[in-house]
C-alpha angles and dihedrals in degrees: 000000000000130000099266119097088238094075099048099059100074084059099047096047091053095046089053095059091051121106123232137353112003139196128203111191112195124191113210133184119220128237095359110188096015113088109204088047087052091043089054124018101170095059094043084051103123101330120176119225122331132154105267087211098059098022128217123333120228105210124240101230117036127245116284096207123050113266112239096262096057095047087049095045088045095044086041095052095053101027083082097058091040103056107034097158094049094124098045 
């Protein structure tokens, strides 16, 4: 549908005149108009801070503790098979 408002309004005014429980699936693409975001979306995911200009750093060594995302993922996939009777 494009990036300008414009395009959007046909949809949602459709959308508004629509009974009942609606879904709206947007496709995005990540990073549009910066290159090295578009070249790799994974990494410019969500980044912090880093200098646009250089781009992200990978570091040399890798991290020494778990990031967030891999202790969840890890706790998330056994949590189920550890605690069976969680909802008695």
């Amino acid at each position: 549908m494009g990036t300008t408002w414009m395009h959007w309004c046909p949809t949602l005014q459709n959308l508004r005149e629509m009974r009942g429980p609606l879904f709206l699936h947007v496709i995005t693409r990540k990073g549009q108009g910066y290159k090295l975001a578009e070249s790799d979306p994974v990494l410019y995911h969500g980044p912090g801070k880093f200098d646009p200009a250089e781009g992200i750093k990978r570091p040399l060594t890798p991290p020494t503790k778990p990031t967030y995302t891999q202790v969840f993922s890890t706790g998330s996939a056994t949590w189920p098979r550890s605690s069976r009777d969680w909802w008695r």
